[in-house]
N, C-alpha and C positions, 0 to 999 in steps of 0.2 A: 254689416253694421253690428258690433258687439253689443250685448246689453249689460248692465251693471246691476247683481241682486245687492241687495243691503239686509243684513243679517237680524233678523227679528230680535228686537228687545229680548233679555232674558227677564222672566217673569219674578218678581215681587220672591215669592213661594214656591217654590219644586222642590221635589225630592231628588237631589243625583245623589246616585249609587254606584259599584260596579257590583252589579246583575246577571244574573243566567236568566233562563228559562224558567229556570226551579226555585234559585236560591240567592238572597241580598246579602252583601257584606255591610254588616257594623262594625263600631270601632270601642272597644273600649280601654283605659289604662287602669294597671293593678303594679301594689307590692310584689317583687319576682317571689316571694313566698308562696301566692296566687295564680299568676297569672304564668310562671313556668310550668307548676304541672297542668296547670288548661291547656295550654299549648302543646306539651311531651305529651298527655292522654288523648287530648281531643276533646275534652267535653270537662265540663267546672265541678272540680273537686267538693269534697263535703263539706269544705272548710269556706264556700263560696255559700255566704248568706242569703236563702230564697225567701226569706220573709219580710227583708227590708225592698224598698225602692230601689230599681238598679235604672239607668239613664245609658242608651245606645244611639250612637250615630253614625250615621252614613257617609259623613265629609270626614275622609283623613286629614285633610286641612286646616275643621275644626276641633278634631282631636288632637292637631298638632299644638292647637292654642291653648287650649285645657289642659293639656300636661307638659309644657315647656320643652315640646321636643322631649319626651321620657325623661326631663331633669325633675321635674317635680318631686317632690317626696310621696311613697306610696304611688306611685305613676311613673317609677320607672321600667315598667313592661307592658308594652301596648300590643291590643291582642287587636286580630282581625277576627271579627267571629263569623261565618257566613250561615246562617241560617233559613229556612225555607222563606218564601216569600208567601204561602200561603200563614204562615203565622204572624207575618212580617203587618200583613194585609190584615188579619184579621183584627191586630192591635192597633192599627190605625181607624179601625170600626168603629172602637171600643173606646177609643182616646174622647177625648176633651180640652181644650185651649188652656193653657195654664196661668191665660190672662182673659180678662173679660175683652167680649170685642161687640163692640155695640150693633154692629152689624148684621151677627150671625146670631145673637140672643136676644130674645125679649126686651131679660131686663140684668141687672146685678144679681137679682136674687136667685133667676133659673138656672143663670151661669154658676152660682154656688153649690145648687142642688145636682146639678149635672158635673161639674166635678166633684163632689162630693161620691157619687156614686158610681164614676168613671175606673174603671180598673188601669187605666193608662192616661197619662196628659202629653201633650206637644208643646215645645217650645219652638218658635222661629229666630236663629237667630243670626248675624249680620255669620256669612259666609267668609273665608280668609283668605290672602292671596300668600304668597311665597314666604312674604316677610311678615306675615300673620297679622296684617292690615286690615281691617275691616270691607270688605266689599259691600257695591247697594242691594247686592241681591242676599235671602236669609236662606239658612241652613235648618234642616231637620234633626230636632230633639226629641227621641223618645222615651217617656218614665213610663216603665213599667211596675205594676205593685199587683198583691195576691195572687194569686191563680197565674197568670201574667209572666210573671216572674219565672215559678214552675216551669211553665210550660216552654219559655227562652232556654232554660237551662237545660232542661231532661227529656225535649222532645224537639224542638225546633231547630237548636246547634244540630247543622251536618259536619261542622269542622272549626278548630280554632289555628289561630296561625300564630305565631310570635314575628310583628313585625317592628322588632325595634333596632335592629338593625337597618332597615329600609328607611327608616327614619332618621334613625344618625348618619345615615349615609347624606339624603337629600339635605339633611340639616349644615353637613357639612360644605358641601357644594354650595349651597347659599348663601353660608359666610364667606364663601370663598370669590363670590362673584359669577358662579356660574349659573347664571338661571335657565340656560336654557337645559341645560344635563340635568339640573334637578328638576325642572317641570317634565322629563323626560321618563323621568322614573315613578312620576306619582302616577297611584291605581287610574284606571281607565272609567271614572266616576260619570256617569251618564245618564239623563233624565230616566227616571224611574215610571213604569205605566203602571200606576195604580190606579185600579179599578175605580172612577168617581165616587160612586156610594163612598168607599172610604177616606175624601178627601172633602167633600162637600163643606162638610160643617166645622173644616180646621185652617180654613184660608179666606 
């Protein structure tokens, strides 16, 4: 007699990533001004601003939304950045909700004091299917600002990739009708284990 499993709900909130041991991949798009010598060097030029806010995500799916498949202007080079996960992890320590959640704060007011002196905030937001649809399940947003910032750029990048090729490719396939060869070729994006402590108070 067979039995039938049924596949656990996917949850509200996770992190998928594709992940090592060591090291998570984020996704971010730049002007090829930018975002080719990150790519050609390996690590973000001088001309890559550490003082402002910069925003990394782990769904290529939702990078794929954000910059129209690299058509967007200033986004047409989309970088894979894989950096350590212990820094990955620590910025999720550090973060803060980028919306009040009545649940996990007090009040309106602690939530302002707590972002206010958050070196990092999370955005959750609707995750994307092939044809850049919104999904029920959210995606991970991360801002990071001072220190933060730094320490992404000049100590946490092990490697950047130029994947905007892999992008126009899937891109292509999908208008073309092929979904299955384009889901075929996107990264191997996979619930992420992050330590609770760092997740506690962002879901």
């Amino acid at each position: 007699m067979s039995t039938r499993t049924t596949a656990s709900p996917e949850p509200t909130c996770r992190i998928r990533a594709l992940h090592t041991a060591d090291t998570v991949t984020v996704y971010q798009a730049y002007a090829p001004a930018l975002g080719l010598p990150a790519a050609r060097d390996g690590r973000f030029p001088a001309a890559w601003k550490r003082d402002r806010m910069t925003w990394i995500k782990p769904s290529f799916l939702w990078m794929m939304y954000r910059c129209g498949w690299a058509t967007k202007a200033d986004q047409e080079t989309v970088l894979a950045v894989e950096i350590t996960r212990e820094g990955f992890d620590r910025a999720l320590r550090q973060a803060c909700l980028s919306h009040y959640a009545p649940g996990l704060h007090p009040d309106r007011a602690a939530w302002q004091r707590a972002l206010r002196g958050a070196p990092a905030r999370v955005q959750w937001d609707p995750e994307r299917d092939l044809h850049l649809k919104p999904l029920p399940h959210r995606s991970l947003q991360l801002g990071l600002s001072g220190a933060l910032v730094r320490a992404y750029a000049d100590e946490w990048t092990v490697a950047i990739r130029d994947v905007t090729p892999l992008a126009r490719k899937i891109h292509a396939l999908v208008r073309a009708g092929e979904s299955r060869a384009a889901r075929a070729l996107l990264p191997d994006e996979r619930p992420y284990p992050a330590p609770e402590a760092a997740l506690a108070h962002l879901r």
